[in-house]
C-alpha positions in Angstrom: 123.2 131.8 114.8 126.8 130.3 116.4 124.3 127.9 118.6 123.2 126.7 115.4 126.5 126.3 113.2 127.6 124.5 116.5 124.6 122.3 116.6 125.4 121.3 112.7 128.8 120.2 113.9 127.6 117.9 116.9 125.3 116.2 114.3 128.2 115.5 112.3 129.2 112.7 115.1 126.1 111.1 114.6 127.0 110.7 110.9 130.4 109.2 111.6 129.1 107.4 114.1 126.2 105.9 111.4 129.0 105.4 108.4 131.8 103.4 111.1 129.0 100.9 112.2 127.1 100.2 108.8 131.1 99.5 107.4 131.9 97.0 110.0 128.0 95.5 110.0 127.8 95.3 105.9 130.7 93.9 105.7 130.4 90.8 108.2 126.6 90.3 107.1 127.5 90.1 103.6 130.6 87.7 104.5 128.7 85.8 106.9 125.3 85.6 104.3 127.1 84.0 101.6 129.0 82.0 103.7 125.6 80.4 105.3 123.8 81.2 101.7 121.1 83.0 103.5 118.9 85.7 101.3 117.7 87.3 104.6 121.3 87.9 105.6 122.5 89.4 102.4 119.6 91.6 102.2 120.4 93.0 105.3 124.1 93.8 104.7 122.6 94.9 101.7 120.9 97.4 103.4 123.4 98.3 105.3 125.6 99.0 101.9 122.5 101.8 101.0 122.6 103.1 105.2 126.9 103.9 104.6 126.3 106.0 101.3 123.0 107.5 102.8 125.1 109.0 106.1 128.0 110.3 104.0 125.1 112.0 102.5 123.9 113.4 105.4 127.1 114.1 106.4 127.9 116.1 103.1 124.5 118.1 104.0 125.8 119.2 107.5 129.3 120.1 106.2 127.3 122.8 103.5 124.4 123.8 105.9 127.5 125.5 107.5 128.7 127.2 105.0 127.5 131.3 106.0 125.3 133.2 103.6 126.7 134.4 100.3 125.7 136.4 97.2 123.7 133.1 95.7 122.6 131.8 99.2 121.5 134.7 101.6 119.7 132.6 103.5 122.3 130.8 103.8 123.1 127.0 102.9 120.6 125.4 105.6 118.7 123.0 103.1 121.5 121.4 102.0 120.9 119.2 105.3 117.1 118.6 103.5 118.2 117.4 100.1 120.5 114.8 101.9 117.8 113.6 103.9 116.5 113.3 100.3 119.2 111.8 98.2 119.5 109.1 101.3 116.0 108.2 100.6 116.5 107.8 96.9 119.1 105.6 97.7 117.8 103.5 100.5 114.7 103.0 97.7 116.4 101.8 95.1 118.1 99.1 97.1 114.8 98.0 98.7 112.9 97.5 95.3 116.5 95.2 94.6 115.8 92.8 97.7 112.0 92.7 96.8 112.7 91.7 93.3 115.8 89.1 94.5 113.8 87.6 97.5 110.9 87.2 95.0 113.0 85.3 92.5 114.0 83.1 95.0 110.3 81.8 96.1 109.9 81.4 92.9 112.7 78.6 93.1 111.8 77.7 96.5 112.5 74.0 95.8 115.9 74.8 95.3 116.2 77.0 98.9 118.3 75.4 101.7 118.3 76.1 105.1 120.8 78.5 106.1 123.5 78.2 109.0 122.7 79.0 112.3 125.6 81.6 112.1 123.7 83.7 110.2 120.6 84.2 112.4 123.4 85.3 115.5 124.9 88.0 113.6 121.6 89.6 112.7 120.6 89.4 116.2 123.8 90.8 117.3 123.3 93.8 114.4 119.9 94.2 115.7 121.1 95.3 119.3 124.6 97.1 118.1 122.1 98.8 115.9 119.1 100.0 118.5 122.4 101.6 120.9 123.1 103.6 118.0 119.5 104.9 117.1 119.1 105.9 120.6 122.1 108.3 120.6 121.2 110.1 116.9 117.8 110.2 118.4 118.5 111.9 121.6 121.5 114.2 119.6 118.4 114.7 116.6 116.1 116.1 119.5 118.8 118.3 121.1 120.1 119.8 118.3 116.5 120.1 116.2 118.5 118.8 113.3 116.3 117.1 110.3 118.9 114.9 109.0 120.2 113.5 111.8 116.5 112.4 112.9 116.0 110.6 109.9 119.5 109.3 110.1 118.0 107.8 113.6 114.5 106.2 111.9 116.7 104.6 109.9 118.8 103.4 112.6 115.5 101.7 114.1 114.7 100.9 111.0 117.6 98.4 110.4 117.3 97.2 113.9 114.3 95.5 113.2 115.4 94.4 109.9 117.9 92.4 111.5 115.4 90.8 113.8 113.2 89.8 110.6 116.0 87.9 109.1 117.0 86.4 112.4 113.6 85.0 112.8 113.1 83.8 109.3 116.8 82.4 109.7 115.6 80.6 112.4 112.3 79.7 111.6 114.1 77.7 108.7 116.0 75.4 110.7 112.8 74.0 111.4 112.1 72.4 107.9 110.6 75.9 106.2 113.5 76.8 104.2 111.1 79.5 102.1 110.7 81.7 105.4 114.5 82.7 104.9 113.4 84.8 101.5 110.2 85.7 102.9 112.1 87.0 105.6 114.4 89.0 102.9 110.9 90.4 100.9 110.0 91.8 104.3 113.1 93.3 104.5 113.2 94.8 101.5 109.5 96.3 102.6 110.5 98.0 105.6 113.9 99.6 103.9 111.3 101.0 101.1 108.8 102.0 104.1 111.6 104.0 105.4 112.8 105.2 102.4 109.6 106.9 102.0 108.9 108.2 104.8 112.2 110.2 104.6 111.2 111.6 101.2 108.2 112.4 102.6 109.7 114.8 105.5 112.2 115.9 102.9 109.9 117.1 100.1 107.5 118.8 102.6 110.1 121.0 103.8 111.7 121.7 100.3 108.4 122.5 99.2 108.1 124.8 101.8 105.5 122.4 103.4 104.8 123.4 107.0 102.7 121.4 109.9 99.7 122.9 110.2 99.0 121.9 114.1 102.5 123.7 114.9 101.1 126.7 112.9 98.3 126.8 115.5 100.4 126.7 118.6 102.3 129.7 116.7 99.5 131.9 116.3 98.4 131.4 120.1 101.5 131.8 121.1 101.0 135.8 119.1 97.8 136.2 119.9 97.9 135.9 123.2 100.1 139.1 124.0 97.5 141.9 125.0 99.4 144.4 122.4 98.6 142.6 119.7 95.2 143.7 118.7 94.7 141.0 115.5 97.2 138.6 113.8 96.1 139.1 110.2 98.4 136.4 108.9 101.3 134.1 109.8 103.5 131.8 107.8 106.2 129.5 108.4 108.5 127.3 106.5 111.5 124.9 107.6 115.3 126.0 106.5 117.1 123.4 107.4 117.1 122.8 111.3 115.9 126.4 111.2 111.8 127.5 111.8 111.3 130.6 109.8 107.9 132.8 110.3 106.2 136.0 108.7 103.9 137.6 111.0 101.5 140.5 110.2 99.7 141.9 113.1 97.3 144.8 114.0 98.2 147.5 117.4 96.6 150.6 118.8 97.1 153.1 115.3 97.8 156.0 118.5 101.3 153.7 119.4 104.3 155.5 118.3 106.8 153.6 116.0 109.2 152.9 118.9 106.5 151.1 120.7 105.2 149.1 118.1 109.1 148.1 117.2 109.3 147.4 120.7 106.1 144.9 120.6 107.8 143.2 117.5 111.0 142.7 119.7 108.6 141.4 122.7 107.1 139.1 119.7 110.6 137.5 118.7 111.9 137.2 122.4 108.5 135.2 123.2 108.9 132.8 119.9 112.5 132.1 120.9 111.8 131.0 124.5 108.5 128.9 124.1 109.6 127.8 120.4 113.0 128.2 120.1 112.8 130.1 117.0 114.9 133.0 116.2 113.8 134.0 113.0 111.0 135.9 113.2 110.0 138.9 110.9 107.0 141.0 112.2 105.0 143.7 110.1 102.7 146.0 112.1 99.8 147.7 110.8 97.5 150.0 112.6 94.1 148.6 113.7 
């Protein structure tokens, strides 16, 4: 249980990490856009307006998914980290419909676009790579520390990497007497922030919903089935808490066991599940065959 209030704090520095980057970037895109009048631009420091108030979300999540168990929580606070994954997703959503419906007003004027300054397409370039350094450390830190919010925090990351290389190449490509591509290049921004957005939700509401993957299930089960003391596996379920995996076994033994070997098997059960699938909640009901 400490390796996992520990692992909630390491994510936090993926979260700071997130919100100090999408301050700086925001604010020189959206300086730099309207500066160079380029929708692509703004849309992008738009997004990265949506990416600061989604990782203080998912930073507010970590904070409470370490709060301990209490009377109205005794499972403790785990999902909190889930329903910022969530709220994030609202938000990012929200500001992608914004830049669809902007960029779309804007080819519908496109006599009136102008070619935007070169400036612009550099600093989205620059985003994009700043950007992709940053997705590969909440990545690897998501994957070490199993933590849901902090992996989505990272599909964003790559997300808005290659957001940034959209409006750089509709930046550029309107320097070459196609002004529209610089909104075009906006509306496809705006698709791939809502494209993120749900996919988010989608991780997010499968979990809260107590959702589980059904191939992981399977390895579960084998993983159970395989030890010669169990006889059957009747029934196994499994739900996400958090960055927490938490199954219900009911299995079948020899009815002649006594009840210190078949508590034994149970303990052989949860020592197996935490060393092939790091999971170290595990409650195990035995029934005679």
């Amino acid at each position: 249980m400490e390796e996992q209030y520990n692992n909630l704090k390491q994510g936090e520095r993926g979260a700071w990490l997130s919100i100090i980057v999408y301050i700086v970037l925001s604010a020189g895109k959206l300086a730099v856009g309207y500066w160079t009048s380029s929708e692509a631009l703004l849309a992008d420091g738009l997004n990265n307006t949506t990416d600061i108030m989604a990782s203080i979300a998912v930073l507010v999540g970590l904070r409470l998914s370490q709060k301990p168990p209490d009377l109205d929580h005794p499972y403790g606070h785990w999902r909190a980290e889930t329903v910022a994954s969530m709220i994030a997703s609202f938000i990012m959503m929200t500001v992608g419909l914004q830049v669809l419906y902007k960029a779309i007003r804007s080819l519908a004027n496109f006599q009136e676009i102008q070619a935007p300054d070169m400036t612009a397409m550099w600093v989205a370039l620059v985003s994009a790579g700043v950007m992709y350094g940053v997705y590969h450390y909440n990545r690897r830190l998501g994957e070490r520390i199993q933590s849901q919010a902090v992996t989505a925090a990272a599909q964003d990351n790559l997300s808005d990497a290659w957001v940034s290389i959209g409006a750089a190449v509709g930046i550029a490509g309107a320097q070459f007497g196609l002004p529209w591509l610089d909104p075009v290049a906006a509306f496809i921004v705006g698709l791939m922030i809502c494209r993120t957005a749900w996919g988010i939700f989608s991780v997010a509401s499968l979990s809260l919903t107590d959702g589980f993957d059904e191939a992981e299930l399977d390895r579960l089960r084998q993983t159970i089935e395989e030890m010669p003391e169990v006889k059957a596996l009747t029934d196994i379920k499994a739900r996400a808490h958090g960055n927490r995996v938490l199954v219900d076994v009911v299995i079948q033994v020899n009815p002649q066991l006594t009840v210190l070997e078949s508590h034994r098997i149970t303990e052989d059960i949860e020592e197996k599940m935490h060393r092939e699938h790091n999971i170290l909640n595990v409650h195990v009901h035995v029934e005679p065959l």
